[in-house]
Rosetta silent file (secondary structure, phi, psi, omega in degrees, C-alpha in Angstrom):
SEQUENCE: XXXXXXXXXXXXXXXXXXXXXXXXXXXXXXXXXXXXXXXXXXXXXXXXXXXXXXXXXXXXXXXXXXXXXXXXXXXXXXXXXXXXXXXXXXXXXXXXXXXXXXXXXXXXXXXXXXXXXXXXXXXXXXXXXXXXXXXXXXXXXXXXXXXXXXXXXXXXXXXXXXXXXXXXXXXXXXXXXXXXXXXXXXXXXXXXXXXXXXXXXXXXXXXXXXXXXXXXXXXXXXXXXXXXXXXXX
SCORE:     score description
SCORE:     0.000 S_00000001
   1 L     0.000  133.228  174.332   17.738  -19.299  -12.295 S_00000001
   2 E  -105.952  148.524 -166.549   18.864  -22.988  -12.835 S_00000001
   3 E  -146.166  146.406  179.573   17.909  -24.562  -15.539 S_00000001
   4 L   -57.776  159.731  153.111   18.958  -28.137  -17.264 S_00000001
   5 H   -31.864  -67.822  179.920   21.319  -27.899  -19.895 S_00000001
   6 H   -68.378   -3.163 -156.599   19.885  -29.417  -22.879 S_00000001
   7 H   -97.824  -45.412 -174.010   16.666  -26.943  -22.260 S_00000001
   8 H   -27.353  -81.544  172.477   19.280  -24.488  -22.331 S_00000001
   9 H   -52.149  -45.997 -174.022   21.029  -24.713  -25.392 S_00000001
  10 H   -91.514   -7.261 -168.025   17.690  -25.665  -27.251 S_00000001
  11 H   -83.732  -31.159 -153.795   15.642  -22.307  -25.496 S_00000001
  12 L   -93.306   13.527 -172.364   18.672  -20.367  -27.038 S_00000001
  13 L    83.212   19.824  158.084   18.451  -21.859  -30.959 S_00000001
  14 L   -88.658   24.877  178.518   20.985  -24.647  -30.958 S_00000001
  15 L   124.943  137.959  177.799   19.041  -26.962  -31.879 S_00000001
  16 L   -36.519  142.799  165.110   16.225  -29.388  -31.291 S_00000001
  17 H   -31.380  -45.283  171.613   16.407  -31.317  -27.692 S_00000001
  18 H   -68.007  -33.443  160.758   17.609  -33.885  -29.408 S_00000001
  19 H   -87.247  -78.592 -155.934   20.402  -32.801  -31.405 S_00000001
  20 H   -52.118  -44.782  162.802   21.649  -30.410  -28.359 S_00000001
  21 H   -52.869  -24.539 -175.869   21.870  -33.650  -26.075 S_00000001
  22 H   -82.480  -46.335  151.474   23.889  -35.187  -28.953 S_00000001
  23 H   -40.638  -55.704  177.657   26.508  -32.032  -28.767 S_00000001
  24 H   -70.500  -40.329  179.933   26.363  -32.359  -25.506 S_00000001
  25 H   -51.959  -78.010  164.863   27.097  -36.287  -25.576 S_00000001
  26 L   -34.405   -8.641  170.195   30.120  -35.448  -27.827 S_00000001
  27 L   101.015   -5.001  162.723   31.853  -33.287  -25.801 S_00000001
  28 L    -5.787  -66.298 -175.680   30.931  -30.381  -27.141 S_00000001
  29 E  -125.242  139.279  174.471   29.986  -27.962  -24.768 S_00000001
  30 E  -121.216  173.453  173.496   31.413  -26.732  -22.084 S_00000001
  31 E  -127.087  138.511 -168.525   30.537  -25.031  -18.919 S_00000001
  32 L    37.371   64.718 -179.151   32.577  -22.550  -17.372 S_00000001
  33 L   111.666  -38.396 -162.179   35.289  -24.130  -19.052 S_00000001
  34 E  -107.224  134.328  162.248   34.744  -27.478  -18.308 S_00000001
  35 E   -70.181  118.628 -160.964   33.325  -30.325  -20.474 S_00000001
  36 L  -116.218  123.779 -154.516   30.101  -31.301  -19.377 S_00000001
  37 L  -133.311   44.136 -176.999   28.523  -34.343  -21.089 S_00000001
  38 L  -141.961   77.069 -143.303   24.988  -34.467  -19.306 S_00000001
  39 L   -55.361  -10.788  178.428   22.169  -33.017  -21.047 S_00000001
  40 L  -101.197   -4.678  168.082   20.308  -32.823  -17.061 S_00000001
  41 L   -41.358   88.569  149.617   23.386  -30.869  -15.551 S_00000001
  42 L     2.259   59.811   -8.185   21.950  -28.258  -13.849 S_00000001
  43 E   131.776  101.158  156.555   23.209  -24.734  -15.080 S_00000001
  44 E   -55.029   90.610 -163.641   23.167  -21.263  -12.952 S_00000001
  45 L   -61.884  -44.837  179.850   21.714  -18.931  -15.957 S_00000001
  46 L   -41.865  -40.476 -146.056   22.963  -16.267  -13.852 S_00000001
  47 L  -122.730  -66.221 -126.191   26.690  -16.929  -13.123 S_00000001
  48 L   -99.688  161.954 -161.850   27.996  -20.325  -15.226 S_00000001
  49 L  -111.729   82.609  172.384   29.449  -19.220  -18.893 S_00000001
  50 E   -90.375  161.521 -177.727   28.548  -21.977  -21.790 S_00000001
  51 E  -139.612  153.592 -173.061   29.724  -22.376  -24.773 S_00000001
  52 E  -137.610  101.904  179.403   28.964  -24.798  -27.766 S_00000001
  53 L   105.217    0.170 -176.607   31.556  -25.558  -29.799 S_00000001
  54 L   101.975   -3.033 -138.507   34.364  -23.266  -28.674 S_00000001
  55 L  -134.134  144.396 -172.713   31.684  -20.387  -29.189 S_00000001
  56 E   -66.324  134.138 -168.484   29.695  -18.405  -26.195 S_00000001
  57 L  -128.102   61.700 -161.068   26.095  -19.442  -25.794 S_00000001
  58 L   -58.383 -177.700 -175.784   24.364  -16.287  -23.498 S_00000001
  59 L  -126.792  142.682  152.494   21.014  -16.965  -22.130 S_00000001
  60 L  -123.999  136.137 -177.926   18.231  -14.255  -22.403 S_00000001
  61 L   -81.093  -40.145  171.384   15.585  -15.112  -20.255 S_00000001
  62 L   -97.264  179.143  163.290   12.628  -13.361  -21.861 S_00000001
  63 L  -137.902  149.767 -179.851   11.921  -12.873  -25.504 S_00000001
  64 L  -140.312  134.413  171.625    9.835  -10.389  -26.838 S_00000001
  65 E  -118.764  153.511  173.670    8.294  -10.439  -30.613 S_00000001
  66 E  -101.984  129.894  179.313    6.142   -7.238  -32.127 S_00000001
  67 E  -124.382  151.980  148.312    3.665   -9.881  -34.892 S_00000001
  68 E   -93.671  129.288  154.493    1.226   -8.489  -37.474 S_00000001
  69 E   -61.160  101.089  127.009   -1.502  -10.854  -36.649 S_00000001
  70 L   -29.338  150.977  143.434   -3.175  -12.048  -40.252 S_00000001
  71 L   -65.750  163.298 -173.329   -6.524  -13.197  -40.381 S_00000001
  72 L    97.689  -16.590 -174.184   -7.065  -16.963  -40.274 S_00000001
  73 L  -108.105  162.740  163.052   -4.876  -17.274  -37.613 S_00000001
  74 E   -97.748  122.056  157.305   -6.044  -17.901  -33.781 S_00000001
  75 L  -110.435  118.276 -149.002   -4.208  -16.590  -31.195 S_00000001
  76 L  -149.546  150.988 -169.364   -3.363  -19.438  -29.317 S_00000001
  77 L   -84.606  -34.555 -170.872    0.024  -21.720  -28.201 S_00000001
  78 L  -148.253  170.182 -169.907   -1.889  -24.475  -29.886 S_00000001
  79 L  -157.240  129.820  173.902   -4.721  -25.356  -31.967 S_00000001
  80 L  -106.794   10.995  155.366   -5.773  -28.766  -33.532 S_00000001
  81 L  -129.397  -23.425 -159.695   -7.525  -27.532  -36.194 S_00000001
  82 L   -96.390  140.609  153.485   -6.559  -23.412  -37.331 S_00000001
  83 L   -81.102  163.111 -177.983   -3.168  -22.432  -37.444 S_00000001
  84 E   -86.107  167.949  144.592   -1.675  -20.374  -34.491 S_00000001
  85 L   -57.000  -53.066  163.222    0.131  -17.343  -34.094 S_00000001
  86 L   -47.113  -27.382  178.416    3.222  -19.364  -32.475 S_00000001
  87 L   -71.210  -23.723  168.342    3.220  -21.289  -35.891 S_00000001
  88 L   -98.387  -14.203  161.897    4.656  -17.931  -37.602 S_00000001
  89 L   -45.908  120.127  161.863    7.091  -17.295  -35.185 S_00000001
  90 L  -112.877   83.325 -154.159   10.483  -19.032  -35.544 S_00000001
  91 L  -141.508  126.250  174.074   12.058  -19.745  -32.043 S_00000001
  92 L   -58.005  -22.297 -160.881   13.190  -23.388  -30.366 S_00000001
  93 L   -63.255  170.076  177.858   11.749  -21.865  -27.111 S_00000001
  94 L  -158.939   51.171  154.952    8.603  -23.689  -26.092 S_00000001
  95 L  -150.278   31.772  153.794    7.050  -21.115  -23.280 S_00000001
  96 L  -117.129 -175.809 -133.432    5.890  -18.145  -25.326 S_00000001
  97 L  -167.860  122.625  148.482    2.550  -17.242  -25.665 S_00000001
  98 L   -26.127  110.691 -173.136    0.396  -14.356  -27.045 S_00000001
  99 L   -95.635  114.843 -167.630   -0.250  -11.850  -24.488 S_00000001
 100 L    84.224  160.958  177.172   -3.648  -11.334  -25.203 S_00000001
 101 L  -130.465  151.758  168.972   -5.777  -12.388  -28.493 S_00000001
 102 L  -106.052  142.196  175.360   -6.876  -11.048  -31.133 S_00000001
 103 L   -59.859  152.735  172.165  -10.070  -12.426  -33.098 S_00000001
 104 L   -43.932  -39.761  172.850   -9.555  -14.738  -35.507 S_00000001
 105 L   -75.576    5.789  179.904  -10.860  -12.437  -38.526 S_00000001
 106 L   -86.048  118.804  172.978   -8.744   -9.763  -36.755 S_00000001
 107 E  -113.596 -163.520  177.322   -5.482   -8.492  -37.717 S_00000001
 108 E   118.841 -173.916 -163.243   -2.724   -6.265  -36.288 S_00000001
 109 E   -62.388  129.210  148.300   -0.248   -5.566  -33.310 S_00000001
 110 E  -164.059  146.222  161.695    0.038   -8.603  -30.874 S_00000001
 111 L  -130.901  154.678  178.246    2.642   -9.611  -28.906 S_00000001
 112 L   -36.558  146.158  147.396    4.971  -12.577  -28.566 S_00000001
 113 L  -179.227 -162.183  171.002    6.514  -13.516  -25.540 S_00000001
 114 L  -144.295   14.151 -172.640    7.437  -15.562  -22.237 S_00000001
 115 L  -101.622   94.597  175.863    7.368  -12.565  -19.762 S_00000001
 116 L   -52.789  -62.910 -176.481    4.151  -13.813  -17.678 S_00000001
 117 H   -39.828  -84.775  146.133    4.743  -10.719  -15.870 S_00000001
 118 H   -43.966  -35.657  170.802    4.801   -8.178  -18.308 S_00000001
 119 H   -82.595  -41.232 -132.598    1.492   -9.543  -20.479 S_00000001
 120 H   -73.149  -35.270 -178.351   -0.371   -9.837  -16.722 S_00000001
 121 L   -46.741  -39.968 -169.026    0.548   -5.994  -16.874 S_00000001
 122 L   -87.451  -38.057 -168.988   -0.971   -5.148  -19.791 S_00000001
 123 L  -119.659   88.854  129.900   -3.734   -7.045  -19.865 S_00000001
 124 L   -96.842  127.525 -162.409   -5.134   -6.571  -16.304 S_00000001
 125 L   -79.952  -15.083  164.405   -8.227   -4.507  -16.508 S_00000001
 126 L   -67.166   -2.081 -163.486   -6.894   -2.736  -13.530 S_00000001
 127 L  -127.468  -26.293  149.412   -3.986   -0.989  -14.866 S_00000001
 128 L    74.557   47.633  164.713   -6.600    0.148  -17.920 S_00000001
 129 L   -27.817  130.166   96.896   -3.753   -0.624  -21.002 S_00000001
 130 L   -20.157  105.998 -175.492   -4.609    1.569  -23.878 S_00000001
 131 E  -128.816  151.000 -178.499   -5.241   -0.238  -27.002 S_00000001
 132 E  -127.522  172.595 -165.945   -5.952    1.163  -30.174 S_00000001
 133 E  -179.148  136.327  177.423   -7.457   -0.244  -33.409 S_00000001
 134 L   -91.530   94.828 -147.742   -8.502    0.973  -36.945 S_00000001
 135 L  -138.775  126.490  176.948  -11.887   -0.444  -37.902 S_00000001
 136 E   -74.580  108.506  164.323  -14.060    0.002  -41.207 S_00000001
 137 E  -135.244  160.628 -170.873  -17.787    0.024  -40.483 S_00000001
 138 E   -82.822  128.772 -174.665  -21.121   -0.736  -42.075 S_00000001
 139 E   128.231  171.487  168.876  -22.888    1.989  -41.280 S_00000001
 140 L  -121.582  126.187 -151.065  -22.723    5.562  -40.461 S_00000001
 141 L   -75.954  127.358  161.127  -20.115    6.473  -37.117 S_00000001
 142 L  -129.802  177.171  173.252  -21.756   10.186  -35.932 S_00000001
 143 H   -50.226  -44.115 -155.979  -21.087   12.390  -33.146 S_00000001
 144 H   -69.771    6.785 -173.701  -23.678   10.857  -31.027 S_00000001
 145 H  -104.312  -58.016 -155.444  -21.428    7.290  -31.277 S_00000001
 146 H   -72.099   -9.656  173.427  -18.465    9.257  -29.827 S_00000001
 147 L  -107.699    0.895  166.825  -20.526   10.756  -26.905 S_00000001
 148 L   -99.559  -33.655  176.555  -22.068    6.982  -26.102 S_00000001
 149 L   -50.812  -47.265 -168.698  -18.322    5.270  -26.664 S_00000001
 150 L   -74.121  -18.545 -179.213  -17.182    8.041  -24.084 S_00000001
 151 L   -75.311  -31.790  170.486  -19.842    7.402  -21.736 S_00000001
 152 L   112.165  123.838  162.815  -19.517    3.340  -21.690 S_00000001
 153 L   -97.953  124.182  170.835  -21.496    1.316  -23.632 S_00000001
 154 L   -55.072  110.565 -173.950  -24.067   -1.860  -22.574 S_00000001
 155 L  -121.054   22.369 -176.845  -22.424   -5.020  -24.407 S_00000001
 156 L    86.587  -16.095 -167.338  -24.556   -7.360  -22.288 S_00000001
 157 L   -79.703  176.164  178.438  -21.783   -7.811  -19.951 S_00000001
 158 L   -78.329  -13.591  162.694  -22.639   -7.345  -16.231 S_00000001
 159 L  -131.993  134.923 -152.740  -21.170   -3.752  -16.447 S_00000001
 160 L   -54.452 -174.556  163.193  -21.146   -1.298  -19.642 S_00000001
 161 L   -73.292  164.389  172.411  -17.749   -0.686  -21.069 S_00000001
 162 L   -48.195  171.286  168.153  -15.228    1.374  -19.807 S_00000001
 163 L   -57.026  142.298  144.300  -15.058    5.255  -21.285 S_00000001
 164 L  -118.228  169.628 -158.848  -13.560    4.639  -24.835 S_00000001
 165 E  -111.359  116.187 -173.049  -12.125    7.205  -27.259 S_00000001
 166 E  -114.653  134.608  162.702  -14.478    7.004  -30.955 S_00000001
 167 E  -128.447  115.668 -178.510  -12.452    9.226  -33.601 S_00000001
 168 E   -88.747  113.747  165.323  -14.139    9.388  -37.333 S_00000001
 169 E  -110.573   -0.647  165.539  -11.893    9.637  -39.781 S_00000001
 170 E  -156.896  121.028 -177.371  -14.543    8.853  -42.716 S_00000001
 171 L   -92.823  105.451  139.607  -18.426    9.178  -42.115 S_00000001
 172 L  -168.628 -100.940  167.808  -20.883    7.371  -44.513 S_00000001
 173 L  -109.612  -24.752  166.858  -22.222    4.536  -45.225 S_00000001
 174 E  -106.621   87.984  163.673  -19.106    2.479  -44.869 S_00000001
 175 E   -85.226 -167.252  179.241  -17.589    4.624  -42.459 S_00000001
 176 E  -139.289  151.009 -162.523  -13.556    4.308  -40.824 S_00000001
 177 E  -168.581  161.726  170.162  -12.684    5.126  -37.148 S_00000001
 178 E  -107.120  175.506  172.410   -9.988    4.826  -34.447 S_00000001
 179 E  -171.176  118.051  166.864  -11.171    3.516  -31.254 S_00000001
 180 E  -102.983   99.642  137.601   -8.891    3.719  -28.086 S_00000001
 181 L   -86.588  102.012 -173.028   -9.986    1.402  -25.695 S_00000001
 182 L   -53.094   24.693  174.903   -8.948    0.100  -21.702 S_00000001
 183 L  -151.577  175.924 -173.583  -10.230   -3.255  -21.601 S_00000001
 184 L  -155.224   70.451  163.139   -9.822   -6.522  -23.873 S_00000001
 185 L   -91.347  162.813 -155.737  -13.619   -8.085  -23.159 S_00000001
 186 L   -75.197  129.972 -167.473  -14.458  -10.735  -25.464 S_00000001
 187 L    32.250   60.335 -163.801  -14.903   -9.476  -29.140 S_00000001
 188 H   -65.881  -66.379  174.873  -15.287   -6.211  -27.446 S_00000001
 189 H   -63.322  -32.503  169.597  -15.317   -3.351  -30.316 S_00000001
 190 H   -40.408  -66.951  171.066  -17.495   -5.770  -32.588 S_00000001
 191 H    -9.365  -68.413 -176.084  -19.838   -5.345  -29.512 S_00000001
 192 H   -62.732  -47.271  155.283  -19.659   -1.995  -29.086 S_00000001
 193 H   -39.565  -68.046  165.648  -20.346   -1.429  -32.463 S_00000001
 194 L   -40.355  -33.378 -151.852  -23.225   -3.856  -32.339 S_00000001
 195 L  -108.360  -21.841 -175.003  -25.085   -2.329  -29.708 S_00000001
 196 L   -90.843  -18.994 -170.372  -25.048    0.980  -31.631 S_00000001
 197 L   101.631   16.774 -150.306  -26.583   -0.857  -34.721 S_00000001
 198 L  -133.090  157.110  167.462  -23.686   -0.544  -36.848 S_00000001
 199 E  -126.007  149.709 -175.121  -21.192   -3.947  -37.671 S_00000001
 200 E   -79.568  116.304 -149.016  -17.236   -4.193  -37.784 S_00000001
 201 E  -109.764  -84.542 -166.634  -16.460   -4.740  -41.557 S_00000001
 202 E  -101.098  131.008  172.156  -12.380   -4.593  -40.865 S_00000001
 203 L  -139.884  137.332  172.394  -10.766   -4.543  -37.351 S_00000001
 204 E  -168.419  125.946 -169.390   -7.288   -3.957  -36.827 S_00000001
 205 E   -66.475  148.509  164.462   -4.914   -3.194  -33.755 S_00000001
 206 E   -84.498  -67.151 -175.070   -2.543   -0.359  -33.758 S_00000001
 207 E  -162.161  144.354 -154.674   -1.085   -0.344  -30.609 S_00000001
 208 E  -125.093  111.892  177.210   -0.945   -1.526  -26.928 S_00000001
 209 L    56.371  -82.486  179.007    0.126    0.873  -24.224 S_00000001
 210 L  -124.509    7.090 -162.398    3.198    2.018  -25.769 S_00000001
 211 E  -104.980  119.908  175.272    3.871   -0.509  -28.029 S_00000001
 212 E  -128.026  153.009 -155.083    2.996    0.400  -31.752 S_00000001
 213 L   -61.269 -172.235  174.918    2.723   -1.985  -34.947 S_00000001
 214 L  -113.074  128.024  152.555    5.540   -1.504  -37.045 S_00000001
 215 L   -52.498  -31.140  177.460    4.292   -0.015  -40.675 S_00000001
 216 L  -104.776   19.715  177.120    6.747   -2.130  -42.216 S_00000001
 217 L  -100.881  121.379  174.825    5.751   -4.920  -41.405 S_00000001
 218 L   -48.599  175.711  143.318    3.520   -6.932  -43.384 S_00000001
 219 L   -47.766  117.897  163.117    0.856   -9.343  -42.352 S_00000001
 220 L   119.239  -42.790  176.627    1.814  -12.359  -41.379 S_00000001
 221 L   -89.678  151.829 -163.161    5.467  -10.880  -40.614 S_00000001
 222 E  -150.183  167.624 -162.811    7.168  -10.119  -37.025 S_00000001
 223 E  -160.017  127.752  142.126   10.254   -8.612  -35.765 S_00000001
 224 E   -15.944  108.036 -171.974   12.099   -8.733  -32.231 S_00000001
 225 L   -58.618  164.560 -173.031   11.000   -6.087  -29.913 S_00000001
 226 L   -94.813  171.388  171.183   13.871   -3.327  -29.532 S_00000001
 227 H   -49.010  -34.495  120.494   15.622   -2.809  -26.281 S_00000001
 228 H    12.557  -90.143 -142.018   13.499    0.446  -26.319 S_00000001
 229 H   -91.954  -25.108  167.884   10.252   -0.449  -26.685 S_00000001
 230 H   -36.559  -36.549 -172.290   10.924   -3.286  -24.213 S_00000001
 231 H  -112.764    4.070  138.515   11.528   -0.759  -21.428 S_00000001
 232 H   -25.560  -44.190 -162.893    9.111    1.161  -22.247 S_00000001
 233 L   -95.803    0.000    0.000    6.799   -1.151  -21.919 S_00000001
């Protein structure tokens, strides 16, 4: 892939566009060797070997983050009034993107990235992604919710939901439940809920296909996926 320089150098964390053209102006950096003093030189990602500073500058073309969503945030690249999810992230790149959203009051697994490829994967309703999520409701979850979840529920949409998986781990009046679901329709388990008579107090993802939160991560905190769960995924 060719790519300009200065995008280079700033996708990889040296520095604002602006500063990295300034490196580069000085003499700075070189490419395969050579000093290159043209922040629009053109760049083989594949092949040419820079360095900034005497010091090796690799390129990775994707990125992948694991986030705890908080609530309050929107996941979104941008927002003009709520903060984003990209606003807790701290990376110069300026092409990743949530793959998928979570509601705003929602917290939980979502992830970071710039591999177009890889979210279209996940979240295609064809390929029927596992997602799982931990949700506190008013009301009381009985068997008879876990044999209409498996059957597909009417959520108003033009076709019921998909089969989903209802597991009660506390029955009452506030009960608690897993829910494995194959689809990501809009404020979908509220829905689902809803239609049964019951409302989503607390909703929060677990895990997406193979990809599971990290426990030690707080809200609000994120961590580089590992080599792992990347090819996993």
């Amino acid at each position: 892939m060719k790519i300009r320089l200065d995008k280079y150098l700033a996708d990889m964390g040296c520095g604002t566009r602006s500063q990295v053209k300034q490196e580069i102006s000085k003499g700075h950096v070189t490419v395969n060797d050579a000093v290159v003093r043209r922040p629009e030189y053109k760049i083989n990602t594949d092949e040419d070997r820079v360095c900034l500073s005497g010091l090796d500058v690799a390129y990775e073309k994707y990125e992948y983050y694991m986030l705890n969503k908080p609530a309050g945030v929107v996941s979104a690249v941008r927002d003009s009034v709520d903060k984003t999810v990209l606003d807790l992230i701290d990376s110069r790149r300026d092409d990743l993107f949530p793959a998928g959203r979570l509601d705003k009051d929602t917290e939980g697994l979502l992830l970071i990235t710039n591999d177009g490829e890889l979210a279209h994967r996940l979240l295609s309703p064809r390929k029927h992604v596992d997602k799982v999520y931990y949700a506190r409701i008013d009301g009381e979850v009985t068997e008879d919710d876990i044999i209409r979840f498996r059957n597909g529920i009417d959520i108003g949409d033009e076709k019921p939901s998909l089969p989903a998986e209802l597991e009660i781990l506390r029955s009452g009046r506030e009960s608690e439940i897993l829910l494995t679901i194959r689809e990501g329709r809009f404020h979908q388990v509220k829905r689902m809920f809803h239609a049964t008579g019951k409302e989503v107090l607390y909703l929060k993802r677990l895990q997406m296909g193979t990809l599971k939160l990290d426990e030690n991560l707080a809200p609000g905190e994120y961590r580089r996926l590992t080599e792992e769960e990347v090819n996993a995924l």
